[in-house]
Residue, then its C-alpha position, 0 to 999 in steps of 0.5 A: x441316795x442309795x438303793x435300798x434293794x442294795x445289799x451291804x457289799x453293794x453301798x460300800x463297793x466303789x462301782x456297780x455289778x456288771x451285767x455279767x457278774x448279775x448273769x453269773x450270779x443269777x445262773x449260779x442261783x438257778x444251779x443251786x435251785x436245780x441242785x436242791x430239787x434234785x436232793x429233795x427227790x432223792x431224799x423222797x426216792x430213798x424214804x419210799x424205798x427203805x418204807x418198801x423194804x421195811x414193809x418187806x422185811x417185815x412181811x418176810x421176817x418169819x421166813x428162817x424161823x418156818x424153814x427151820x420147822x418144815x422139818x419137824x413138820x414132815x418129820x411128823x407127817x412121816x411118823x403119822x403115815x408110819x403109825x398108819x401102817x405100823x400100829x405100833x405105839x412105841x415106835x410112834x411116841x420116840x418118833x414125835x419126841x424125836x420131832x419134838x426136839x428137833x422143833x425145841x431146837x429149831x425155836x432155840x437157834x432162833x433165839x426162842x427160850x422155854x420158860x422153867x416153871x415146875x418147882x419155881x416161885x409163882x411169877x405172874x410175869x413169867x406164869x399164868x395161874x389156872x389153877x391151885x393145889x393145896x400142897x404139904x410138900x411145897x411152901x404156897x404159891x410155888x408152880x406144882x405142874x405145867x400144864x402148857x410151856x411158855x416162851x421168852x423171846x430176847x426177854x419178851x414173854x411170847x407166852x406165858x407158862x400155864x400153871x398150876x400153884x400150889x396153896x397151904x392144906 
């Protein structure tokens, strides 16, 4: 009769396992179990540490973006303590444009455009309405003014631009 826990090498082999060979094979299961547990904690180890990093790049992504405003920044604070003592208009205003494009240029290497708005056709993905002016100098519903820019980070609108759309007289 023959064993039904017997696996097929078992019934056609002509002489039974020797105690050795069960030892061997049974030592060589509990490898593999041990070997599989330490893969299964490594596995969980390496998903808990890309989650903390993920989590710090996150937090932390902004960073190349605000160093290179905080010149802009102290650039403005430096104009306002001038103006302060100066009380001179004209050199306060090229001061801020100064800032102004050196903010503009910090938001482009990162990657931030403006939007172009005067004289184009009203796209309400790109523009925000807020207002109408009839206008004979322009067909209807062409952006006559911005009155605040928007900005498109790799093909995202972060803000839309505020306009003003011309309408027919």
């Amino acid at each position: 009769m023959t064993d039904p826990a017997a696996t097929p090498d078992e019934t056609t082999s002509s002489s039974a396992a020797t105690p050795d060979e069960w030892q061997s094979a049974l030592a060589e299961r509990d490898d593999f179990k041990e070997k599989w547990a330490r893969a299964q904690a490594d596995l969980q180890n390496y998903r808990k540490r890309m989650q903390r990093e993920m989590e710090e790049d996150r937090k932390f992504a902004v960073v190349p973006l605000l160093k290179a405003m905080l010149p802009g920044l102290d650039n403005l604070q430096r104009a306002l303590q001038a103006a302060s003592v100066s009380k001179n208009v004209d050199e306060l205003v090229t001061g801020v444009e100064m800032v102004v494009k050196q903010l503009e240029a910090a938001f482009i290497a990162a990657g931030v455009q403006p939007i172009a708005a005067e004289g184009q056709p009203f796209d309400p993905n790109l523009h925000e309405a807020i207002s109408q002016m009839p206008s004979a100098d322009v067909p209807p519903m062409t952006v006559l003014h911005d009155v605040e820019r928007g900005y498109v980070l790799n093909d995202r609108v972060i803000r839309p631009t505020k306009v003003i759309v011309s309408k027919s007289e």
